[in-house]
C-alpha positions as CSV (number, residue, x, y, z in Angstrom):
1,X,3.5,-7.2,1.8
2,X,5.7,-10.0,0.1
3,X,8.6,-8.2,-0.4
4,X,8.4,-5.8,3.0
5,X,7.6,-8.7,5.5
6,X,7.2,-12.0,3.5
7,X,7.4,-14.4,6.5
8,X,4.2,-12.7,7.5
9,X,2.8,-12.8,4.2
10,X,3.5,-16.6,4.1
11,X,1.8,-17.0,7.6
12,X,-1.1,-15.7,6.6
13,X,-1.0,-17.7,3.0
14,X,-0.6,-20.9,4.6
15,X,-3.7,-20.0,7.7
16,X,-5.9,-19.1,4.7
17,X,-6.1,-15.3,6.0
18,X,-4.7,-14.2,3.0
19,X,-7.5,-15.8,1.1
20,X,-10.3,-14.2,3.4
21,X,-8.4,-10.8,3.0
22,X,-8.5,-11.1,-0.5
23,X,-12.2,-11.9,-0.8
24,X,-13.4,-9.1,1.3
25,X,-11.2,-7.0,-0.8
26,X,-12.7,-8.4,-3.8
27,X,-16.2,-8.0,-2.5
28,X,-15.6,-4.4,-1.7
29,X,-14.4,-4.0,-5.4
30,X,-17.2,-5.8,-7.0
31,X,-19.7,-3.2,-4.4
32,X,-18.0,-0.5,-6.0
33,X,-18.1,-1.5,-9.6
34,X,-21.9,-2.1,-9.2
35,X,-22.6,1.8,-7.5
36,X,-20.4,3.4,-9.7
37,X,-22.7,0.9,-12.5
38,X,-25.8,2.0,-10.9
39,X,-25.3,5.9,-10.6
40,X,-24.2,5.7,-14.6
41,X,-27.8,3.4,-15.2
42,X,-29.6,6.5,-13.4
43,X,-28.1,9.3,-15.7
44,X,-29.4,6.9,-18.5
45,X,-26.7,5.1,-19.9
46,X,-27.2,1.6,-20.7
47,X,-25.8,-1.3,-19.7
48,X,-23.4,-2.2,-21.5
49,X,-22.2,1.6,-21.8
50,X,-22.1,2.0,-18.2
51,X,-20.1,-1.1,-17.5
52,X,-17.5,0.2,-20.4
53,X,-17.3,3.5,-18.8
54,X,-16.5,2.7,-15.3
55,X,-13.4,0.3,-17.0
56,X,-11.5,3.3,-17.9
C-alpha cells in the first residue's frame, strides 16, 4: 500500500487504522499458527515438534 497509494497509507498511520488493521491481521495469524499447532498435537507430535514443523 505504501508505494501504490502512500498518502492513504499515511492517513491511515496517523488515525491509528493502520495499527488496528495490523492487529487483526496479526490475530488471524497467531489463530492460524495455533490450528495448524493443534491438528499436528492430534497426529501425536509434541510440542515443540509441532511448533517447528508449522515454521517451515
Amino acid at each position: 500500500m505504501l508505494d501504490n497509494k502512500p498518502i492513504e497509507y499515511v492517513a491511515m498511520a496517523l488515525s491509528g487504522e493502520m495499527q488496528a488493521y495490523c492487529d487483526i491481521e496479526d490475530d488471524m495469524v497467531k489463530g492460524m499458527f495455533g490450528t495448524i499447532v493443534q491438528g499436528y498435537l492430534k497426529k501425536g507430535y509434541n510440542r515443540t515438534t509441532a511448533e517447528m514443523i508449522n515454521l517451515y
